[in-house]
C-alpha positions in Angstrom: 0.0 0.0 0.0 1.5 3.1 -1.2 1.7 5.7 2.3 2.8 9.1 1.0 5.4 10.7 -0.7 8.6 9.3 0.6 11.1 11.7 -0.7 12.1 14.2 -3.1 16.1 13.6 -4.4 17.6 17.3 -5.2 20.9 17.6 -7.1 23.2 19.6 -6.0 27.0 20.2 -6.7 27.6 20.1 -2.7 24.9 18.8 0.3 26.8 20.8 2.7 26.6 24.6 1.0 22.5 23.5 -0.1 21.9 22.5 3.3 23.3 25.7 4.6 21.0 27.9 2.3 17.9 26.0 2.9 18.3 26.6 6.9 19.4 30.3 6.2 16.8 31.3 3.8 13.5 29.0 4.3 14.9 27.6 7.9 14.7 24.2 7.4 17.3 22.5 9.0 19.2 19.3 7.5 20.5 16.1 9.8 22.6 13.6 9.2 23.0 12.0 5.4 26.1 9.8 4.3 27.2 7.9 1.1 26.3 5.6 -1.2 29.5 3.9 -1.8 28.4 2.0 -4.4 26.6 4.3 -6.7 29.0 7.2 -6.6 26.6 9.6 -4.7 26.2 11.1 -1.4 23.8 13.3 0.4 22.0 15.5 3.2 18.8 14.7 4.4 15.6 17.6 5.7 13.1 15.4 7.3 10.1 16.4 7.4 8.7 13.7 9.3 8.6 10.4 7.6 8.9 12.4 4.2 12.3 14.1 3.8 14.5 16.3 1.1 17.4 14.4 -0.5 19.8 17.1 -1.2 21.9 14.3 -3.3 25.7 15.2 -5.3 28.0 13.6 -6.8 31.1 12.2 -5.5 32.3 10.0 -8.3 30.6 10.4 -11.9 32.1 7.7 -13.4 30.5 5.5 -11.0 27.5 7.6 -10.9 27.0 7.4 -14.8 26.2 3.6 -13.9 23.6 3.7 -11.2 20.1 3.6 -10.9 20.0 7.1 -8.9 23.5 8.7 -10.2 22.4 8.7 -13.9 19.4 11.2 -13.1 21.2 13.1 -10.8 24.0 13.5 -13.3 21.6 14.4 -15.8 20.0 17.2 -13.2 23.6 18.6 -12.4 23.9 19.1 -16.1 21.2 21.1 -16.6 21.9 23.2 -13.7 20.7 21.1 -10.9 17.1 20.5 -9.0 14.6 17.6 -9.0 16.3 14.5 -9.9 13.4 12.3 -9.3 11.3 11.1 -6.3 9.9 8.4 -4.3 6.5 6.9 -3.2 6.7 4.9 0.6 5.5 1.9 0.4 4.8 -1.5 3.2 4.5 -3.9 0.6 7.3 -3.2 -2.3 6.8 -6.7 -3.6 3.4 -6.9 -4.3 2.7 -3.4 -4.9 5.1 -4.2 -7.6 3.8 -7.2 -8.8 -0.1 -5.4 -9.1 1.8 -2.5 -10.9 3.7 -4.4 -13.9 0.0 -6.4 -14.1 -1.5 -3.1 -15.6 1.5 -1.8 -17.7 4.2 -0.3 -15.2 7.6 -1.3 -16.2 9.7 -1.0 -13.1 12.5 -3.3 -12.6 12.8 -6.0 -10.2 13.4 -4.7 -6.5 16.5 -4.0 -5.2 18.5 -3.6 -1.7 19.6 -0.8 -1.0 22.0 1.0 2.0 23.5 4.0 3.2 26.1 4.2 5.5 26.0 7.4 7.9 28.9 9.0 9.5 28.6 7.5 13.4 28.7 4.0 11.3 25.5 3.1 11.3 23.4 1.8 8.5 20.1 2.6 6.8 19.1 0.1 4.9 15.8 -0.5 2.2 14.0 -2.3 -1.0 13.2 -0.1 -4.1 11.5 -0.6 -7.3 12.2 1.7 -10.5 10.9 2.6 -13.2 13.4 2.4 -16.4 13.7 5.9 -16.5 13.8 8.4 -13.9 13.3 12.2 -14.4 11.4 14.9 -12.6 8.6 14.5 -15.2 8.7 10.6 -15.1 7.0 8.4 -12.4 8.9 7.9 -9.7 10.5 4.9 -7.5 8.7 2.7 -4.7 10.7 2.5 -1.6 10.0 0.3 1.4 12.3 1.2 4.3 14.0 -1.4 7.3 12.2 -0.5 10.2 14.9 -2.5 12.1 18.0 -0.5 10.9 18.9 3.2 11.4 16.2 6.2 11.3 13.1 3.6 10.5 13.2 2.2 14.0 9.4 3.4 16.0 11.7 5.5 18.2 13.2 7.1 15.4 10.1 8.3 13.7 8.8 9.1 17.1 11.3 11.2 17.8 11.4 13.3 14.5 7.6 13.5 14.3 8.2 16.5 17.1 10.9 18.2 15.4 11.1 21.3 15.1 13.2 23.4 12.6 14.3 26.9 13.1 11.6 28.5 10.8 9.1 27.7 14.1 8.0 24.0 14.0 7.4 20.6 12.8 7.3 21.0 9.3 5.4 18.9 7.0 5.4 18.1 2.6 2.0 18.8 1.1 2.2 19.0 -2.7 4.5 18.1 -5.1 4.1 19.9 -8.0 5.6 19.4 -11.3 5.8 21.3 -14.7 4.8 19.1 -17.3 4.8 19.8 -21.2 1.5 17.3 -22.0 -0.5 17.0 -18.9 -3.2 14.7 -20.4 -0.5 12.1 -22.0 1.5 12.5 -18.5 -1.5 11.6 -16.0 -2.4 8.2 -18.1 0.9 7.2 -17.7 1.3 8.3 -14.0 -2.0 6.2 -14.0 -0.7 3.3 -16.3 2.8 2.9 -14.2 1.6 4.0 -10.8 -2.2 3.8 -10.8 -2.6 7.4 -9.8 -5.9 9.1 -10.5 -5.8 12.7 -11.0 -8.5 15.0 -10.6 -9.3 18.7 -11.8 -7.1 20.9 -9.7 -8.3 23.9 -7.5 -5.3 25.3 -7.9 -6.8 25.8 -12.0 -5.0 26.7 -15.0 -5.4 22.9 -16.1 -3.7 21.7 -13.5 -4.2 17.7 -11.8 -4.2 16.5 -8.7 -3.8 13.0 -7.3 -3.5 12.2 -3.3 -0.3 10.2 -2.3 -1.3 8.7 1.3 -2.3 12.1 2.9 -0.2 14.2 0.3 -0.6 15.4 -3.3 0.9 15.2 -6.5 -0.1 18.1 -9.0 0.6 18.1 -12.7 0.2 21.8 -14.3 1.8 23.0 -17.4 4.8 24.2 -18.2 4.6 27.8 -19.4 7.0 28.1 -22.1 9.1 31.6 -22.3 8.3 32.1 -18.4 10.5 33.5 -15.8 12.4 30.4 -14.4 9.8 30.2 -11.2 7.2 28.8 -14.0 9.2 25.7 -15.6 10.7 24.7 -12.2 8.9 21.9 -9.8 7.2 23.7 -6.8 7.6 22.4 -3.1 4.9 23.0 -0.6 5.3 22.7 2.8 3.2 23.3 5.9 4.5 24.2 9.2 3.0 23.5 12.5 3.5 27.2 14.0 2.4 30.8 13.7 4.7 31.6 11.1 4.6 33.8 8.0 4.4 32.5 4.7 7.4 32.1 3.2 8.3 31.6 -0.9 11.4 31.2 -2.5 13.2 30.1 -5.5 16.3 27.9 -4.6 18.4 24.7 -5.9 16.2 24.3 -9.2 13.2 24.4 -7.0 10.1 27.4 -6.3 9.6 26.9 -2.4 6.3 27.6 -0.7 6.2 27.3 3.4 3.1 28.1 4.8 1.7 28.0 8.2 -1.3 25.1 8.9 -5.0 26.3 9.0 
């Protein structure tokens, strides 16, 4: 069963100086991160709760060039960085799977996957993807360890109360992703992931589809727009009185609004 949006992976030439301008501009704070030795990338993460911000560069591109999450990320650092691709939660990877190829989806067999962080410990996962990854393509199912680092009850306990320095808990609300054929782009959201989008009430032809308690949002990209208008928008909520915030930083427009 798909749960929410899992996480958003953002290239970057550097985590470190990203993180740093997120907290000082938008003031979300990252934790933690580490590297994928064997894919040739490596990373800061902003949780926000069990969703989080992968602010993902490059450490080797040969090695990169060859993996499942390197190649898009390469391919976003060439074009200036931003959304590399994302991932949908999931507590059944292999059947989920399974029911999604039944109807068309052409993901590849799942996969381990690990991290390893900095005080040695290990995150560990399964994923299913796609063939291609993009910011415009479907994205990847994950399905995390809850026995291995930050999956534990305690762990998502403890960062369900945390609070950043903008004020609060902060939480991801919509995706949304400029898209050059909205109508040929939903049937195959709905033919690989089994999405169903809806009229938007955000207008201007815009789709939604809920993701667990979250939404996805096609709308189109406006060609010969300032950059704000062909780059994916983030929307996030915070649990606090604080003023809405926007932004337009690492390839990304960034709304942060206040709940209610």
């Amino acid at each position: 069963m798909f749960l929410g949006i899992d996480h958003l992976v953002i290239a970057v030439p550097d985590p470190d100086p990203a993180a740093a301008q997120l907290e000082r501009e938008l003031g979300l704070e990252a934790t933690g991160g580490g590297r994928h030795d064997a894919l040739g990338t490596f990373n800061r993460l902003v949780w926000l709760g069990d969703s989080y911000l992968e602010l993902i560069g490059v450490f080797d591109r040969a090695l990169a060039e060859r993996s499942w999450i390197g190649e898009p990320t390469v391919r976003a650092l060439d074009a200036g960085g931003g959304l590399a691709t994302w991932a949908i939660a999931t507590d059944a990877l292999d059947r989920d799977t399974s029911a999604l190829r039944a109807i068309g989806a052409d993901f590849d067999d799942p996969i381990p996957g690990e991290r390893l962080r900095p005080d040695g410990q290990v995150v560990r996962w399964n994923l299913a993807a796609p063939r291609r990854l993009g910011p415009a393509d479907p994205p990847f199912l994950i399905e995390h360890d809850p026995a291995s680092a930050e999956w534990t009850p305690a762990d998502r306990a403890a960062r369900a109360e945390r609070r950043h320095p903008i004020g609060g808990p902060v939480r991801l609300e919509t995706l949304e992703l400029p898209i050059d054929d909205v109508n040929a782009t939903t049937q195959r959201f709905a033919r690989t992931l089994g999405l169903r989008f809806r009229p938007s009430l955000a207008g201007g032809g815009a789709r939604d589809a809920d993701v667990g308690g979250q939404v996805v949002r096609l709308r189109p990209r406006r060609r010969g727009s300032p950059t704000p208008a062909t780059s994916p928008a983030i929307h996030l909520v915070v649990s606090g009185p604080v003023e809405r915030r926007m932004a337009d930083l690492l390839g990304c427009r960034w709304i942060v609004r206040p709940t209610g």
